[in-house]
Backbone bond lengths (Angstrom), bond angles and torsions (degrees), N, CA, C in turn:
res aa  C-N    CA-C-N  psi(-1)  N-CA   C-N-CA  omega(-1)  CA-C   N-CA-C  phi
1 X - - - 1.466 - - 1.524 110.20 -
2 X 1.476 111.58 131.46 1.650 110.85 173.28 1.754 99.73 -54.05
3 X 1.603 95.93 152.18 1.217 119.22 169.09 1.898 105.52 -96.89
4 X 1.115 123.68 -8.67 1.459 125.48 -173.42 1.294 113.91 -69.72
5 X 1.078 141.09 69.71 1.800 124.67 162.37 1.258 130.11 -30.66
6 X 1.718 111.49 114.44 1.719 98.62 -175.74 1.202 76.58 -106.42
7 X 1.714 135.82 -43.28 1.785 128.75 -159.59 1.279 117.73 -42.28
8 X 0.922 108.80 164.73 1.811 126.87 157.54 1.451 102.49 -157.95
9 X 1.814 112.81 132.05 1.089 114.72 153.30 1.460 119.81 -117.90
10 X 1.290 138.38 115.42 1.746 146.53 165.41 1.665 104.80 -73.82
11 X 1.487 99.72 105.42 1.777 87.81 178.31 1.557 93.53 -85.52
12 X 1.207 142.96 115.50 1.498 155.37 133.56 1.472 124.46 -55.16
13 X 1.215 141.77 36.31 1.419 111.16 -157.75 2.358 91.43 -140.42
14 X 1.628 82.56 12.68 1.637 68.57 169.40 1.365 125.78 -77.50
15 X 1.359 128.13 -152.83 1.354 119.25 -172.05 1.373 110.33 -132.22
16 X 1.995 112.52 -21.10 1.347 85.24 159.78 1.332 117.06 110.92
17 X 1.453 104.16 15.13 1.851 93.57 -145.05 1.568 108.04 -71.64
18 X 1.731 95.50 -37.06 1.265 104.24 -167.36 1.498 121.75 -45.61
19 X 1.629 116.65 -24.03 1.167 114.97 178.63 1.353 122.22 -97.66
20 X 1.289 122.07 3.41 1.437 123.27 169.06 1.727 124.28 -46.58
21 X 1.533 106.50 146.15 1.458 117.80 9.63 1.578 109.71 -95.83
22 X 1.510 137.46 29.94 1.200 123.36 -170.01 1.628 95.48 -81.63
23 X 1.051 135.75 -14.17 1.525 140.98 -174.43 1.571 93.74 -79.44
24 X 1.512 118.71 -51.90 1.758 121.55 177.60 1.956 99.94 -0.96
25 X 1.228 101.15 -88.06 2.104 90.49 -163.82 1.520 92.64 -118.96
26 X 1.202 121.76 41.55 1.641 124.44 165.30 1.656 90.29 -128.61
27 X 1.620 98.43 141.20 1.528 109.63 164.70 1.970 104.22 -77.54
28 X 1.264 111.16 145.64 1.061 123.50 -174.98 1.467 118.11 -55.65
29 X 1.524 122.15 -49.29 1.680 144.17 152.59 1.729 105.80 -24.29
30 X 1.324 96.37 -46.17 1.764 92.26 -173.34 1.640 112.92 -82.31
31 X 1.324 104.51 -12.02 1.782 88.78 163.39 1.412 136.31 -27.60
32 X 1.064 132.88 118.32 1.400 110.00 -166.94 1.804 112.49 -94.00
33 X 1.400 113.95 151.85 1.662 129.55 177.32 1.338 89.88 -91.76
34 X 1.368 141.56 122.24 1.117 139.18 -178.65 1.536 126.71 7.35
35 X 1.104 143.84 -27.95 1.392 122.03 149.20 1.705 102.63 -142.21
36 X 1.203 112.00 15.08 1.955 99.72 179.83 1.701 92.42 -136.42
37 X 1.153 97.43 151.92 1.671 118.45 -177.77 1.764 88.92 -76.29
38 X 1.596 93.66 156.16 1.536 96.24 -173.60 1.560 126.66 -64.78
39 X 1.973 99.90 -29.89 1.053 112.43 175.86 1.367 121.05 -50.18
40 X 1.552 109.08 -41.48 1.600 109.33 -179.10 1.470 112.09 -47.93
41 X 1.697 121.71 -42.96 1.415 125.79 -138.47 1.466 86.30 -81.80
42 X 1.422 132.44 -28.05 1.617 134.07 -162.97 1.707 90.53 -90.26
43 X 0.930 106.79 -45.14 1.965 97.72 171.44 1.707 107.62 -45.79
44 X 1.351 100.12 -79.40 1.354 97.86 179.17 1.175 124.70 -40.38
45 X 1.114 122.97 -46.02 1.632 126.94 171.74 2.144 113.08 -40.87
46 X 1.594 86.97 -48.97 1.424 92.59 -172.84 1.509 109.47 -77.13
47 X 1.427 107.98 -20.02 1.589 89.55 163.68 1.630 141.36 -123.82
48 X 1.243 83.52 23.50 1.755 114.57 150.07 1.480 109.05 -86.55
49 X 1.352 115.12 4.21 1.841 109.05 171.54 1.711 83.93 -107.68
50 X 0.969 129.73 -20.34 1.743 102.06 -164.74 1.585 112.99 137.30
51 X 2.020 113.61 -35.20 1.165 124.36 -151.17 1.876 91.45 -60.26
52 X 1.421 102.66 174.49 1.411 126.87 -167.29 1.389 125.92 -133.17
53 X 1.462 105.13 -44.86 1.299 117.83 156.61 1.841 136.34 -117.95
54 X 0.915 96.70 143.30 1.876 86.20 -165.75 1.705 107.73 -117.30
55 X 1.142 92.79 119.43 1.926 88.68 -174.65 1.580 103.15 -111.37
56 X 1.369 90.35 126.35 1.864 93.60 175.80 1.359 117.26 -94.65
57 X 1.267 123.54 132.93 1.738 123.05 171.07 1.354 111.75 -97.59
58 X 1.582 112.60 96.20 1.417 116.08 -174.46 1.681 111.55 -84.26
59 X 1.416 118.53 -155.31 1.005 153.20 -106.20 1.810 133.01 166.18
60 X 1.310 138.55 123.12 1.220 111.55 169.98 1.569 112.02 -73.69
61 X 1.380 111.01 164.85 1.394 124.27 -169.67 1.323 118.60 66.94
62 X 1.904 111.63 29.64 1.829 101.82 -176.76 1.322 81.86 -128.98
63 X 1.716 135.04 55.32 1.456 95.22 157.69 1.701 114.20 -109.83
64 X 1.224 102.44 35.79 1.456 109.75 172.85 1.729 89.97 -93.38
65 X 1.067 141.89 0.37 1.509 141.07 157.63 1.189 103.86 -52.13
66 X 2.078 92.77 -68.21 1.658 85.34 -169.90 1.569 143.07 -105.10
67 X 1.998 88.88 29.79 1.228 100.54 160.25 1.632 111.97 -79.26
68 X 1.543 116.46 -50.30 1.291 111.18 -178.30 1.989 128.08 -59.31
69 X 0.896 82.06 -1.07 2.065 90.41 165.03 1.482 109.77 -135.65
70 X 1.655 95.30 70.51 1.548 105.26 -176.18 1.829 89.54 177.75
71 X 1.366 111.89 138.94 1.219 122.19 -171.48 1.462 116.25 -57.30
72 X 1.224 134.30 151.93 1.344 134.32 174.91 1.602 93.73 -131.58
73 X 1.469 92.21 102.11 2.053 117.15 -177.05 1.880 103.95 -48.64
74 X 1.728 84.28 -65.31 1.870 91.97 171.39 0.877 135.73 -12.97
75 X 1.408 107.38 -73.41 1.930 142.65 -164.39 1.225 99.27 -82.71
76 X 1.032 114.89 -49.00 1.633 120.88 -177.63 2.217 95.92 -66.13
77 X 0.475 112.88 -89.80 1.596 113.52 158.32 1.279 123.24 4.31
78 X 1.491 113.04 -72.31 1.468 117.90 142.54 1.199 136.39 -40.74
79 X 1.415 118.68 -47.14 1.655 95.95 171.91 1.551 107.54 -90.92
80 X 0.903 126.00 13.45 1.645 101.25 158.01 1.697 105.45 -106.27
81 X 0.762 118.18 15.40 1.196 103.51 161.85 1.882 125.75 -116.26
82 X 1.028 88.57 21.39 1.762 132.83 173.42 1.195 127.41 -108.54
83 X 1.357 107.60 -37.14 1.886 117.48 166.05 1.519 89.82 92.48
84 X 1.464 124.01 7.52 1.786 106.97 168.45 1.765 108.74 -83.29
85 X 1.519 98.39 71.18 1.445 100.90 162.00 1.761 132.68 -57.41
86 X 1.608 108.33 -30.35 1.340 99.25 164.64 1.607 121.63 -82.58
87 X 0.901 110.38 -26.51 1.653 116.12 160.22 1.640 107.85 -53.99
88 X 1.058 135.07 -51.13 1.252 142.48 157.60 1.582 137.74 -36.95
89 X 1.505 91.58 -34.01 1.178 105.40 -169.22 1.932 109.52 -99.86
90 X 1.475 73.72 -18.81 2.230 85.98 177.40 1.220 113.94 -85.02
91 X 1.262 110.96 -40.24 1.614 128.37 150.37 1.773 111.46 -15.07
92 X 0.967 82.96 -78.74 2.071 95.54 -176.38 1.482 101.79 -98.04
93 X 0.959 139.75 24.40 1.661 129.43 165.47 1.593 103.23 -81.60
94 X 1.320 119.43 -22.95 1.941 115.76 -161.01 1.143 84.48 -118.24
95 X 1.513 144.54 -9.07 1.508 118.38 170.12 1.250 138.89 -75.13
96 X 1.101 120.88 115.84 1.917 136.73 178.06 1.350 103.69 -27.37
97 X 1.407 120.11 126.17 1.838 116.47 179.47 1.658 95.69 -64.96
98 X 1.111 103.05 153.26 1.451 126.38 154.65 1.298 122.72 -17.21
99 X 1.337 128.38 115.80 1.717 139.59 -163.37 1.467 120.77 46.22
100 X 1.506 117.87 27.13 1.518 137.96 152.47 1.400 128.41 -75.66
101 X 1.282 118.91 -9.43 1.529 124.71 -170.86 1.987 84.77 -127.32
102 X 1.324 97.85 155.82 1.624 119.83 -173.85 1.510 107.80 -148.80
103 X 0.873 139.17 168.19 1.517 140.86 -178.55 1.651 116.08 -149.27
104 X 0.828 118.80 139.37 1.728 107.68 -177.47 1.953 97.26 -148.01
105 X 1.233 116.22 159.60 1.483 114.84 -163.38 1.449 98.76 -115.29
106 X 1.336 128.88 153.06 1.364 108.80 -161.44 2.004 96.24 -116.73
107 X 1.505 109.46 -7.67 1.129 129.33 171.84 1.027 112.33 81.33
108 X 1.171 123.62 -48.19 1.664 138.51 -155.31 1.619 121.36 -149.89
109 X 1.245 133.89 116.00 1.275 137.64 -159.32 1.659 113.10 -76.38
110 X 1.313 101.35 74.84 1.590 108.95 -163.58 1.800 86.86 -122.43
111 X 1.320 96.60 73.81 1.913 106.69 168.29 1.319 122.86 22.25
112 X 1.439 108.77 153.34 1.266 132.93 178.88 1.313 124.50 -6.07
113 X 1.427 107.92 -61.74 1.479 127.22 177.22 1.816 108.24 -80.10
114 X 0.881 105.74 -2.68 1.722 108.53 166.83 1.569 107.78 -97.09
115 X 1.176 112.38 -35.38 1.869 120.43 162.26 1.197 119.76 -45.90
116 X 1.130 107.66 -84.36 1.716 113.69 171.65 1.652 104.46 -47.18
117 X 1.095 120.53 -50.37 2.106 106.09 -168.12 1.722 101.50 -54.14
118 X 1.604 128.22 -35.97 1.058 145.92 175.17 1.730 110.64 -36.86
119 X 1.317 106.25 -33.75 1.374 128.20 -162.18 1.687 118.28 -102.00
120 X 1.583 108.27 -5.57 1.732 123.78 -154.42 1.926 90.24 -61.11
121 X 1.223 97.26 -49.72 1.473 104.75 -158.19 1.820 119.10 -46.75
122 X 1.450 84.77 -40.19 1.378 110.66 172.85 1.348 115.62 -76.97
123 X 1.130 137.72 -27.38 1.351 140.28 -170.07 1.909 95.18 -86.00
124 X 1.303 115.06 -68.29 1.112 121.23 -172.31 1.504 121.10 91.93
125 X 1.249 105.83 -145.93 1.753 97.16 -175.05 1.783 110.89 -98.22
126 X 1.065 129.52 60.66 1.043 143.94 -160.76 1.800 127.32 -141.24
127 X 1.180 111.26 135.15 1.998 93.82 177.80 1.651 115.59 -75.65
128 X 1.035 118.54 135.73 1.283 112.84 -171.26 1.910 109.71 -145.77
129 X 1.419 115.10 161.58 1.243 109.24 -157.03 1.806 97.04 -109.15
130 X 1.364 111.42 156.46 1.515 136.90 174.76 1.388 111.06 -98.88
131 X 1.007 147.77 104.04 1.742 144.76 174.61 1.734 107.84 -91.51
132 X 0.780 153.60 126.32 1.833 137.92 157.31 1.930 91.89 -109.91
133 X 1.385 68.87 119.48 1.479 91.03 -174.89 2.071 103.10 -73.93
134 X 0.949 125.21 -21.86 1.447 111.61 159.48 1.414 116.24 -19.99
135 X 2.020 96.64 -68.57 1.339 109.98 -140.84 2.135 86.71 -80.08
136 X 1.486 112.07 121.90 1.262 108.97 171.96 1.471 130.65 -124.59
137 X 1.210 110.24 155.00 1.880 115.34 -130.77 1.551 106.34 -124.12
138 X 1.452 119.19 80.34 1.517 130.28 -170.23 1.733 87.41 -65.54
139 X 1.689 139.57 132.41 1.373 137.74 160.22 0.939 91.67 -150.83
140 X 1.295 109.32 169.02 2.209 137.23 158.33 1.578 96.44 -72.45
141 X 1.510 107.48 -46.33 1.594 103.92 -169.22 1.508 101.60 -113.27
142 X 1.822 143.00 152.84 1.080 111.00 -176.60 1.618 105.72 -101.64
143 X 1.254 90.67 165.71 1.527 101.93 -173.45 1.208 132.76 -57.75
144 X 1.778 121.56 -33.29 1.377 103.79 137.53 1.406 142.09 -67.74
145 X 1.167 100.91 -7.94 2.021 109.26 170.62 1.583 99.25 -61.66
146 X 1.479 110.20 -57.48 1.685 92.52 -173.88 1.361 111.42 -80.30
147 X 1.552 137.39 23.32 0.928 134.41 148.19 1.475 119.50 -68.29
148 X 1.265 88.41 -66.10 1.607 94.63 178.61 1.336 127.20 -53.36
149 X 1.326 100.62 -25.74 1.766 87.13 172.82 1.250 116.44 -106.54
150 X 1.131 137.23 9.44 1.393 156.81 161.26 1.845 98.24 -76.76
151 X 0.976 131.63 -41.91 1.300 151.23 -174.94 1.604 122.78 -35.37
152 X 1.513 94.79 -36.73 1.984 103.80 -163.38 1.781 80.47 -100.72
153 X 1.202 131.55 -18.18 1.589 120.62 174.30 1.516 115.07 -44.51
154 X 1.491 122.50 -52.94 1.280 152.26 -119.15 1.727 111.49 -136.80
155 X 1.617 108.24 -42.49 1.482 117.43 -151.05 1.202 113.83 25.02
156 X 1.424 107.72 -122.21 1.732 112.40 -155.46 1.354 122.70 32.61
157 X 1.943 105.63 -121.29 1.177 99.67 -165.99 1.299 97.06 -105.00
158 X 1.372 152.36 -161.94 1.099 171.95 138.92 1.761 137.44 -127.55
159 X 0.879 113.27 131.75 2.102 111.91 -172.24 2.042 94.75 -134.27
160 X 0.990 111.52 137.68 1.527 136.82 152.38 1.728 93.93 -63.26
161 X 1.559 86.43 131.57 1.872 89.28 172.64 1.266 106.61 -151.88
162 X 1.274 104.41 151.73 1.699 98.15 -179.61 1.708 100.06 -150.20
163 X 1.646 107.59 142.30 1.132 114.21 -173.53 2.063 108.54 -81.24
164 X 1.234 91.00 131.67 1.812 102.00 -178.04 1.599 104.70 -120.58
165 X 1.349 104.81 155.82 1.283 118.99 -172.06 1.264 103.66 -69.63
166 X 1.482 129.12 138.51 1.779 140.61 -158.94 1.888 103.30 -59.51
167 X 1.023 86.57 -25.20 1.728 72.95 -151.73 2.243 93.78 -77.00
168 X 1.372 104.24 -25.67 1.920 108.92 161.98 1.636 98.64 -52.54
169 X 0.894 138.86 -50.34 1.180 123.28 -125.41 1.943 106.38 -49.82
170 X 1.396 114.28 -45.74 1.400 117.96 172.64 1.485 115.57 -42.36
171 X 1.583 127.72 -2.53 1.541 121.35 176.42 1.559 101.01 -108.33
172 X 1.335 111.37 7.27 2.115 107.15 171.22 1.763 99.88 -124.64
173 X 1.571 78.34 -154.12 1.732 97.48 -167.91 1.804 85.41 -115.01
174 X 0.748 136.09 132.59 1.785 133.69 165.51 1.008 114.51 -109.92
175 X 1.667 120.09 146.01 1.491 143.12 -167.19 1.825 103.91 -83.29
176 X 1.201 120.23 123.16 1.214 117.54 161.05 1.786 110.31 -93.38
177 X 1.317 110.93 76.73 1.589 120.75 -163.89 1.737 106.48 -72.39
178 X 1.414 94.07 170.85 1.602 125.38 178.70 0.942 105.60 -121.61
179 X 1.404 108.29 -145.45 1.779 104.68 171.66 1.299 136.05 -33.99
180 X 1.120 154.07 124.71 1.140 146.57 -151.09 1.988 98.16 -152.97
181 X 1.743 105.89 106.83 1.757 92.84 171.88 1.544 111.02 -100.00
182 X 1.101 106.56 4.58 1.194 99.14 175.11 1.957 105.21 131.75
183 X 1.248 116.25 -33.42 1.262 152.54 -174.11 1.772 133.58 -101.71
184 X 1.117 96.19 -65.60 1.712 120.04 169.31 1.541 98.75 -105.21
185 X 1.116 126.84 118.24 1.538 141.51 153.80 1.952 112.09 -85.53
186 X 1.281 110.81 130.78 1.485 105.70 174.53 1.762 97.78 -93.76
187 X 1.066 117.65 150.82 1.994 126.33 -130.55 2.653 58.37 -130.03
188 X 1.423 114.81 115.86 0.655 126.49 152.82 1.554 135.00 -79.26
189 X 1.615 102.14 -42.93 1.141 147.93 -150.77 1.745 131.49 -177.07
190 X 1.453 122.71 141.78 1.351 118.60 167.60 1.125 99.90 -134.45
191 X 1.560 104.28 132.44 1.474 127.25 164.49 1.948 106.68 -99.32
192 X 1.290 115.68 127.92 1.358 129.13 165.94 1.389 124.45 -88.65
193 X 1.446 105.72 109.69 1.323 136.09 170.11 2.139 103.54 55.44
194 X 1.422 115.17 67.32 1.503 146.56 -171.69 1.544 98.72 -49.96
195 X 1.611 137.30 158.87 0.791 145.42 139.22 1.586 96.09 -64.70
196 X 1.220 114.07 171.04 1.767 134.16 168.62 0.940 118.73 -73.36
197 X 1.635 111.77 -33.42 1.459 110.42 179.07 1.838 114.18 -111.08
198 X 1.297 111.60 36.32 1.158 126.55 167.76 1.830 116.29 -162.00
199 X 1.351 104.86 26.05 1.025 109.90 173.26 1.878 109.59 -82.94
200 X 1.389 135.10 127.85 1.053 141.51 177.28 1.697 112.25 -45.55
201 X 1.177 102.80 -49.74 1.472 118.80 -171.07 1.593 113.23 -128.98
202 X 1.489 109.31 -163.68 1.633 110.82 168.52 1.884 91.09 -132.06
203 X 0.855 145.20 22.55 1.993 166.37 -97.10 1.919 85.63 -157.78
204 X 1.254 122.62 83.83 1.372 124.70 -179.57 1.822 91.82 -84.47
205 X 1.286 89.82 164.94 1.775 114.30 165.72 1.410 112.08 -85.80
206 X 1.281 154.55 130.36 1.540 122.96 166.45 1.755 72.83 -129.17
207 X 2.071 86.57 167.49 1.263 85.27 179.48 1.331 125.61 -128.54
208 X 1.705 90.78 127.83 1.476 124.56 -171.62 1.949 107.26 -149.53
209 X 1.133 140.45 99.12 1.330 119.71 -169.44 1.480 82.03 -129.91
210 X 1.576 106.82 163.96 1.725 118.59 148.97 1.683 85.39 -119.58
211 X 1.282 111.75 146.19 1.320 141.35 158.89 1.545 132.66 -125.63
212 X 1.329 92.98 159.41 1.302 94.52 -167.86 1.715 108.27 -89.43
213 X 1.834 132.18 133.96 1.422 125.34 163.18 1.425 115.23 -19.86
214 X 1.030 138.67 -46.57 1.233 156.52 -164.43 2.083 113.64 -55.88
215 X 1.236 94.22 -39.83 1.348 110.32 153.24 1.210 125.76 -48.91
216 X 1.070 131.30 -17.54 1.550 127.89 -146.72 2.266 84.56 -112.50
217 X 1.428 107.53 -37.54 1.425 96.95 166.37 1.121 117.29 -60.72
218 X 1.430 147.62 -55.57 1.368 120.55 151.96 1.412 138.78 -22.40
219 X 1.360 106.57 -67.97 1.424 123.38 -175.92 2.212 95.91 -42.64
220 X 1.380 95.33 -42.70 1.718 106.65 -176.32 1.838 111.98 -37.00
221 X 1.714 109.59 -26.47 1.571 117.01 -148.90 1.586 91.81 -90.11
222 X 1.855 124.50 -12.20 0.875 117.32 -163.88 1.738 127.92 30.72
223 X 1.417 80.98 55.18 2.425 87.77 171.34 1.628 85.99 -92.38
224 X 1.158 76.35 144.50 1.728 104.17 171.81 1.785 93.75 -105.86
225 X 1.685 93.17 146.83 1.249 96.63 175.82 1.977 99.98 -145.54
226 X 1.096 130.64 -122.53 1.417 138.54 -149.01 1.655 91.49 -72.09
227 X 1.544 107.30 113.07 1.097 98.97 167.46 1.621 119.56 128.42
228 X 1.709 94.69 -37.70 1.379 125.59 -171.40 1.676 104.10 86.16
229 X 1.115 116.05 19.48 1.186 139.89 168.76 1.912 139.46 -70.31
230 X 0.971 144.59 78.42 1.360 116.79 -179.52 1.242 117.92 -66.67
231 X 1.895 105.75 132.24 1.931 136.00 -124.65 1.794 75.63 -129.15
232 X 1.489 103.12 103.59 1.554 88.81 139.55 0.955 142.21 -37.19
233 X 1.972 106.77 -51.32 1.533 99.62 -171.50 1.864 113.16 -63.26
234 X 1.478 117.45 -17.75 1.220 123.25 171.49 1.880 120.77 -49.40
235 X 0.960 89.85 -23.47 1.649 108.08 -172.56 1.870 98.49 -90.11
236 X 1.427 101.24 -65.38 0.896 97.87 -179.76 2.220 137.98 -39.10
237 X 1.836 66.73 -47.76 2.056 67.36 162.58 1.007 127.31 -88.88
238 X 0.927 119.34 1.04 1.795 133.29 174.72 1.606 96.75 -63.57
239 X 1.545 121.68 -20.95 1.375 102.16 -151.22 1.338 97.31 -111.30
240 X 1.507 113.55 -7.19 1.826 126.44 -171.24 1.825 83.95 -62.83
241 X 1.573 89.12 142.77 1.194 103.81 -173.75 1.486 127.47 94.80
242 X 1.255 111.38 -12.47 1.620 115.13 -169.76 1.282 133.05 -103.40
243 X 1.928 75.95 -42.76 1.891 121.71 -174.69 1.770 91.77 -143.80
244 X 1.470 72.98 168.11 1.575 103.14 -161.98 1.791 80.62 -78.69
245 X 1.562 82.97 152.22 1.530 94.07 161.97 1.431 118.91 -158.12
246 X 1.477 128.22 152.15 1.340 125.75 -165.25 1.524 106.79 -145.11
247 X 1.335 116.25 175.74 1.449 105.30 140.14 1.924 88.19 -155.25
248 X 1.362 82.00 158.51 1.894 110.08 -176.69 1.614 103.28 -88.14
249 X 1.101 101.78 148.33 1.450 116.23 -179.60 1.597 96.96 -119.37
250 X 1.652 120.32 100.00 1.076 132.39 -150.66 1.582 106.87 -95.61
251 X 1.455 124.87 148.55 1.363 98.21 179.28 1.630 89.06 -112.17
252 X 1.196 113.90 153.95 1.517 160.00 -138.95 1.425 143.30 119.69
253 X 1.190 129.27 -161.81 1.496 139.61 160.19 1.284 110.74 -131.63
254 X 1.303 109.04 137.49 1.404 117.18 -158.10 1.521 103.76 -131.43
255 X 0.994 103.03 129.90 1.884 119.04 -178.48 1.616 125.02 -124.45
256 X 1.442 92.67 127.83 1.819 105.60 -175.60 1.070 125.21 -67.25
257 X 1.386 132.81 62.90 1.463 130.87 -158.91 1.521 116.41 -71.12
258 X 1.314 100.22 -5.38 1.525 107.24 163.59 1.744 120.99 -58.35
259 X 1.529 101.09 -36.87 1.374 108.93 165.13 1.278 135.56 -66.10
260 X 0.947 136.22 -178.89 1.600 134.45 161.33 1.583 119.08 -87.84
261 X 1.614 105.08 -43.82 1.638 86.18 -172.47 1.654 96.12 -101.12
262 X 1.112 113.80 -0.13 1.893 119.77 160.13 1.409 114.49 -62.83
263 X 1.663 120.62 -27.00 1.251 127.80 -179.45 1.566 110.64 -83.53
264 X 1.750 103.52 -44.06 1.628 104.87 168.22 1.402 130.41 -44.75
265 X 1.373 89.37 -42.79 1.712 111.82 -167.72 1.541 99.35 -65.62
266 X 1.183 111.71 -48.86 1.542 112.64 -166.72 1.540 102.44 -72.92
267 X 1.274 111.73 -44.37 1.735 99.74 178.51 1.610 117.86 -68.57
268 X 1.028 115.33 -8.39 1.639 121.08 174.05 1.706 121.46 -85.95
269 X 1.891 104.90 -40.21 1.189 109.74 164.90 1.528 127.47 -82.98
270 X 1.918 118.94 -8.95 1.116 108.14 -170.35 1.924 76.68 -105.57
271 X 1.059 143.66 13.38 1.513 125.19 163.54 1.469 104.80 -104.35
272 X 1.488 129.30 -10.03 1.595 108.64 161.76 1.721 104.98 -86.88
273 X 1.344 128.72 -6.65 1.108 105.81 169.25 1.215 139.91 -77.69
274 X 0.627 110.87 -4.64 1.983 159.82 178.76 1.522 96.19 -46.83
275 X 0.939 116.16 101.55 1.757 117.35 154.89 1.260 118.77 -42.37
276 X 1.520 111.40 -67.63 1.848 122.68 165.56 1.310 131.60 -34.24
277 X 1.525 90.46 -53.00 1.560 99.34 -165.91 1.793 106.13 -110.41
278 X 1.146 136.12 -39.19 1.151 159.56 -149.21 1.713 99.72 -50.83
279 X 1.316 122.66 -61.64 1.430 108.60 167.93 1.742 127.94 -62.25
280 X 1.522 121.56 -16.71 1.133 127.98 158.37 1.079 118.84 -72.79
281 X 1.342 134.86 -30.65 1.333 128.16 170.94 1.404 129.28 -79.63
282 X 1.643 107.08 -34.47 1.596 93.42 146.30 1.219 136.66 -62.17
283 X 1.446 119.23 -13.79 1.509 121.85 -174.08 1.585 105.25 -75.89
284 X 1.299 95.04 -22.58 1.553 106.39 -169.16 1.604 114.17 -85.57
285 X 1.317 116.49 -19.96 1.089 133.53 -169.90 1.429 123.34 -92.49
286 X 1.401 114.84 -24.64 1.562 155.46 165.86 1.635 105.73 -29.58
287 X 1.193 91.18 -55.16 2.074 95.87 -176.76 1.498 113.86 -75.09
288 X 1.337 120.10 -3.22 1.420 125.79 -163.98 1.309 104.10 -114.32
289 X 1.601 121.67 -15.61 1.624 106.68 -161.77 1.807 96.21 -133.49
């Protein structure tokens, strides 16, 4: 089996609650980080690794998804006839060429690992990567880039992990690890969302994985697990033992945009990083802290 990832799957099709009512008739993904919806930043990410095709697992009320990765004739129209050529040109710099994006509906909010199985057909017999655009990934390099090339070391499966202070551990998925150099963790085991004092590790899940097709026969048995849910990570350990498995200890900072002040945080640190804006926004920020 190639080791090359062209896939991408974005499961989209939650609802969001936490942010209501701004979620009310906006998909949650399109929140924006100071000027791009989150969804964009996990696109870009995936194709600053290499990926080729991007499959979305929707939802009703997400096709403002897939209007925004799809031309707007109008707007586009308008600024050239304005002379805002760099506006123009940012416009179409992040858009997917032509018959690269796919969409599939997931119908029914039967978890994570019911998202991605939604998607098998499309993926095919191939390893391919999972992004959740929640979880968002301030780097120099992006975090699936050093997946992917970290990737042909290891194959199998792969998870983004990051070490959190013990007493979190009950808000992730935790690694029951093996070898560990510091870099590549061997993925022994996952425990979902640990007490502190029975957590295996301090080795969080975040989410970013490449996986192997092979997953998707699990995912096939439809067991529901935490939640009444079908649990990726359920799939996932099903496979310890079979296939290789790892997870990367990624360098960046990584933010829960699922949260509220995880969403603040990230729009404050990805606008001082900002060439443009970044010294104005601390200036701006000055009276508050």
């Amino acid at each position: 089996m190639s080791v090359r990832v062209r896939k991408a799957i974005f499961p989209v099709g939650g609802l969001g609650t936490r942010f209501l009512p701004a979620t009310k008739s906006m998909p949650k993904e399109m929140l924006p980080v100071v000027d791009k919806p989150l969804i964009q930043y996990a696109v870009e990410e995936a194709q600053a690794a290499g990926i080729e095709e991007f499959i979305f697992v929707t939802g009703r009320g997400k096709t403002t998804i897939e209007d925004h990765f799809d031309h707007s004739f109008e707007l586009e129209k308008t600024l050239e006839e304005r002379g805002k050529t760099a506006e123009l040109e940012e416009l179409r710099r992040w858009l997917p060429k032509p018959g690269r994006v796919a969409y599939t509906r997931q119908m029914a909010p039967m978890g994570l690992g019911h998202a991605v199985w939604c998607a098998r057909d499309l993926v095919g017999n191939e390893p391919f990567a999972v992004l959740l655009a929640d979880d968002l990934i301030l780097a120099q390099t992006s975090c699936m880039k050093q997946m992917v090339d970290a990737y042909p070391e290891v194959r199998g499966n792969m998870i983004a992990v990051m070490d959190v202070p013990r007493e979190h551990t009950k808000r992730y998925g935790i690694v029951d690890p093996g070898r560990d150099d510091g870099r590549l963790v061997q993925v022994k085991g996952l425990v979902e969302k640990p007490a502190s004092d029975q957590a295996p590790s301090t080795c969080a899940v975040i989410g970013r994985y490449i996986l192997e097709p092979t997953v998707f026969r699990h995912l096939d048995k439809g067991i529901k697990g935490a939640g009444g849910e079908i649990q990726l990570t359920d799939a996932l350990a099903a496979m310890i033992g079979s296939a290789p498995f790892h997870g990367l200890r990624f360098e960046g900072k990584r933010f829960d945009c699922g949260d509220k002040v995880g969403f603040f945080e990230a729009n404050v640190a990805f606008a001082l990083a900002r060439a443009d804006i970044g010294a104005a926004a601390r200036a701006a920020l000055k009276p508050y802290v």
